[in-house]
C-alpha positions in Angstrom: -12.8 -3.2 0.4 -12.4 -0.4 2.2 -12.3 -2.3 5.8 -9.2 -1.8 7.8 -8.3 -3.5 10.7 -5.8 -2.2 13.3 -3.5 -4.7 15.1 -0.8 -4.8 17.5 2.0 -2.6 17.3 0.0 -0.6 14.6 0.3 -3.2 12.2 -2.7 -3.1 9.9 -4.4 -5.8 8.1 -6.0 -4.2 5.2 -9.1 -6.3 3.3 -10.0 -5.9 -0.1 -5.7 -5.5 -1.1 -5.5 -8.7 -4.2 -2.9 -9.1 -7.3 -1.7 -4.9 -7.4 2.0 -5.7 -8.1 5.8 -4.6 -7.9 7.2 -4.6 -11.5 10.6 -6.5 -12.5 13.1 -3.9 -13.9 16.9 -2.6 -13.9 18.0 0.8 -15.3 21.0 2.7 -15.0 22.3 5.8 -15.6 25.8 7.3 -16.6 26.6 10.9 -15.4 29.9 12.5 -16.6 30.8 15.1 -14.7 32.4 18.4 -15.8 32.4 22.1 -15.0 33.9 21.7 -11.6 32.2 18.6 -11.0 28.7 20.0 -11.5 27.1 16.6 -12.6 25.8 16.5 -16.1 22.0 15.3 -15.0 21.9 18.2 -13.4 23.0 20.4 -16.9 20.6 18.1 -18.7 23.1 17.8 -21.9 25.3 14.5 -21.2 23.6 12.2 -19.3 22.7 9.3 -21.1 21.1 6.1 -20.4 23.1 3.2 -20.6 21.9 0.3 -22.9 22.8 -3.3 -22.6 25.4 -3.4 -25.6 27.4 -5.0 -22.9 25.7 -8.2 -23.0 26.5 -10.8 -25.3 24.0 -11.9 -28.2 22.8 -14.7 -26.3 22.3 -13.3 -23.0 20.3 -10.0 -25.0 17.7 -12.8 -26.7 17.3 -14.5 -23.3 16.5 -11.3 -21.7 13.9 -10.2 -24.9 12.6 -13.5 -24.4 11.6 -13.2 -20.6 10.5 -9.8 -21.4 8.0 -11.2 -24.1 6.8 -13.7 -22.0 5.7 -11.4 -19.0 4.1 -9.3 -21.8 2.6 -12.4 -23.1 1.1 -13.5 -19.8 -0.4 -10.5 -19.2 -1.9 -10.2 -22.5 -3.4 -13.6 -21.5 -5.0 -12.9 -18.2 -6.5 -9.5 -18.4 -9.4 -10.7 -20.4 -10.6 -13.1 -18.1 -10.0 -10.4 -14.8 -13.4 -8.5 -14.2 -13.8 -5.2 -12.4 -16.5 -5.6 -9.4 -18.3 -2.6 -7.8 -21.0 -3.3 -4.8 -23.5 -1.3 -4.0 -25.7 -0.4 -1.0 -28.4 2.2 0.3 -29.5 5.0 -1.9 -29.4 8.7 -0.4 -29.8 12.3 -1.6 -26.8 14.2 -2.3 -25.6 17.8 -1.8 -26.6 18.4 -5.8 -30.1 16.7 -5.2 -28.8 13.2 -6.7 -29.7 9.9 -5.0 -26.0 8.1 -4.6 -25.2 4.9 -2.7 -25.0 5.1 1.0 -22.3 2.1 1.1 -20.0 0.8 -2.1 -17.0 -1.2 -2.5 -14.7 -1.8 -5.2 -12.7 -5.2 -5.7 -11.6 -7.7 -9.1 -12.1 -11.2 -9.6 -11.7 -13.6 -12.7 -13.8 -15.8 -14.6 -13.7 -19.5 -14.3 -16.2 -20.9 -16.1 -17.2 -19.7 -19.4 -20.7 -19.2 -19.0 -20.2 -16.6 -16.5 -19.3 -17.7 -13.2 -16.8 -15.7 -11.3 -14.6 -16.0 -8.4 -13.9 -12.9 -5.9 -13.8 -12.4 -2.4 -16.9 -12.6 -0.2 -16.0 -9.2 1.3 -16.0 -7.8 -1.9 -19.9 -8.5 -2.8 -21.1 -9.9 0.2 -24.3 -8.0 2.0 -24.4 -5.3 -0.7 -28.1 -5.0 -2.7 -26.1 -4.3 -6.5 -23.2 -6.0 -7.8 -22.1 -5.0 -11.0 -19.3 -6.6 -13.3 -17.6 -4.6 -15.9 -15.7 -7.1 -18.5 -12.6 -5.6 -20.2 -14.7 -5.2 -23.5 -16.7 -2.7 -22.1 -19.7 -4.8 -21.0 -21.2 -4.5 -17.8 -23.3 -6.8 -15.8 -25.2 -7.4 -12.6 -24.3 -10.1 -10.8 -25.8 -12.7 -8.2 -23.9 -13.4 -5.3 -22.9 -17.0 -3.6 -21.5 -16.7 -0.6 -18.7 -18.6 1.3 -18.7 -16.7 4.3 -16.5 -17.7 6.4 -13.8 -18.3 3.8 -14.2 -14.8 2.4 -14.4 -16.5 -0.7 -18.0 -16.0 -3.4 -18.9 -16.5 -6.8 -21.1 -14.1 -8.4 -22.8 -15.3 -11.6 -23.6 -13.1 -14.6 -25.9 -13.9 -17.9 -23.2 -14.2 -20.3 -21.6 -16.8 -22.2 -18.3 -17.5 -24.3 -16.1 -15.4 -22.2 -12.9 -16.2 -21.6 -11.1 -18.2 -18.5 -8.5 -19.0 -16.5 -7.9 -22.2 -15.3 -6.7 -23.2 -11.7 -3.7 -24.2 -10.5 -2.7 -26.9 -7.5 -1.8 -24.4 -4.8 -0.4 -27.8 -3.1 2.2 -27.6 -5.4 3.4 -23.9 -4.9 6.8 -23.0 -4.3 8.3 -20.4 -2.3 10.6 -17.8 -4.6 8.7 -18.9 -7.5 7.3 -16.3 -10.1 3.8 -15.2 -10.3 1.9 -12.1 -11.3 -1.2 -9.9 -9.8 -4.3 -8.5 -11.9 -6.7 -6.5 -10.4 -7.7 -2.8 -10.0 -5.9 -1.3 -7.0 -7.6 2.0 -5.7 -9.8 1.4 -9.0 -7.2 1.7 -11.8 -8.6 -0.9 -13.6 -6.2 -3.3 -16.1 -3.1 -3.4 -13.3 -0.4 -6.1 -13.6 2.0 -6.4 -11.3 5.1 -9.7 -10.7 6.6 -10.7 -7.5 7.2 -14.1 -5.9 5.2 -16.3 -3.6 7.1 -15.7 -0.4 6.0 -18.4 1.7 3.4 -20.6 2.2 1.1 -22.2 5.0 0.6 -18.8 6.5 -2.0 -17.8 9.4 -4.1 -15.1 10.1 -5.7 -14.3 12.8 -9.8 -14.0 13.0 -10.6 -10.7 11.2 -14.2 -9.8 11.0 -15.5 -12.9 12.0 -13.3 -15.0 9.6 -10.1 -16.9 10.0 -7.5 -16.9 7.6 -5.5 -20.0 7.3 -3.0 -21.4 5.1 -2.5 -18.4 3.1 0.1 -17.7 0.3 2.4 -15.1 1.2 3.5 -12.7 -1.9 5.9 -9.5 -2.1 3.9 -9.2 -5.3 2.0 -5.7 -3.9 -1.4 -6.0 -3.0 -3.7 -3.2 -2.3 -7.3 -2.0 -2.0 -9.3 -2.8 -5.2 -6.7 -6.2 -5.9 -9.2 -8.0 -3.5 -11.1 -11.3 -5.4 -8.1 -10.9 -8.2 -6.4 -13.6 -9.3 -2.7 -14.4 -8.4 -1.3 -16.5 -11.3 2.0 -18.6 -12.3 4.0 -18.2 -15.2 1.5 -20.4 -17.1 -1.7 -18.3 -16.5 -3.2 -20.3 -14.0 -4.8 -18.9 -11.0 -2.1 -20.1 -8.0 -5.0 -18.0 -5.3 -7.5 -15.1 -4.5 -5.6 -12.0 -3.4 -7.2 -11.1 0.1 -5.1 -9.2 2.1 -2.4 -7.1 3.2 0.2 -6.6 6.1 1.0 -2.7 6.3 1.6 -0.1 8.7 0.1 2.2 6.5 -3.2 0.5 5.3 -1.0 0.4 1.5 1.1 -2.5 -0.1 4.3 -2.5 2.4 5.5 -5.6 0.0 3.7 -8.5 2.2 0.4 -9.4 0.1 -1.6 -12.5 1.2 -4.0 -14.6 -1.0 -6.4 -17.7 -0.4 -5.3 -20.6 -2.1 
């Protein structure tokens, strides 16, 4: 999760990124100006926003209506996105309590209803505890199955009638067309984000003994904790794993990656 990998030209590929995401949204705002020009915003009395009375009737529903359905969406997937936390070690802290020597955080998203899971191998893999926290509260250890070399695991927990998301044909992906993050970048659980797949078919090279391949390029933003989070279509169904980022900074620079 917390992994970072530093490239050529200072480019860094950041593991443990998944679906954090950039938000679709317009606002403007009118400032008169009076007193000698001294803008209005600044006076904080007539600034105002500016609505969309403009818009016709039919162009205001169709707007309320995309709205709703990103709402909607959401609403749908976060039940079925899990918050993972790995654990490792066990050492005496400065206040005399015993605290893991080695953690990560990541997401992932249940597939099957009697509590199989789908995350990211380098978001459970090697650690001693896994534990899933459910969005009603519940928490869970987990058992790890590990795809190694396509940084890909499922992690099974004892629970049953939970809710799922379905998978979609990545095949049949387009770029430019919509699709939304869930996860818990730098651990604030219950994110959404939207964005667009950007391309497809894209390569990585081999990054801690794994090659990426065939990856589906996203502005949608990805950061640490989106890793083993599901990136989803406008129907709710899981178009790939959020894996990775392409940043200078080791934060979402707008390129997120994700297995498909």
């Amino acid at each position: 999760m917390d992994n970072t990998i530093k490239g050529s030209k200072t480019i860094y590929l950041v593991l443990a990124a998944g679906i954090g995401i950039g938000s679709l949204g317009t606002a403007a705002i009118v400032v008169s100006k009076s007193n000698g020009g001294q803008s209005s915003l600044l006076r904080g009395t007539d600034a105002r926003a500016l609505p969309v009375t403009n818009l016709t009737g039919e162009t205001l529903n169709g707007l309320k209506a995309l709205d709703a359905s990103f709402t909607s969406l959401a609403e749908f997937a976060a039940p079925a996105v899990v918050d993972i936390k790995s654990t490792s070690g066990r050492a005496m802290a400065g206040d005399g309590r015993m605290t893991p020597t080695k953690g990560g955080e990541g997401s992932g998203f249940i597939y099957r209803a009697d509590g199989y899971i789908i995350t990211n191998d380098h978001v459970v893999g090697g650690y001693d505890t896994v534990t899933v926290s459910l969005k009603d509260g519940r928490e869970f250890k987990g058992k790890v199955f590990r795809a190694e070399d396509y940084d890909l695991a499922i992690v099974k927990i004892d629970a049953k009638d939970l809710p799922t998301l379905g998978l979609s044909d990545s095949n049949k992906a387009k770029a430019g067309q919509l699709c939304m993050a869930v996860g818990a970048p730098f651990g604030f659980e219950n994110s959404v984000a939207f964005g667009h797949v950007s391309a497809l078919n894209r390569d990585r090279t081999q990054i801690a003994n794994r090659y990426y391949s065939d990856l589906i390029q996203t502005d949608t933003p990805i950061n640490q904790g989106n890793s083993g989070g599901p990136l989803i279509d406008v129907e709710g169904r899981v178009l790939g794993v959020n894996t990775l980022i392409y940043s200078p900074s080791g934060t979402s620079a707008g390129l997120g990656f994700a297995i498909p």
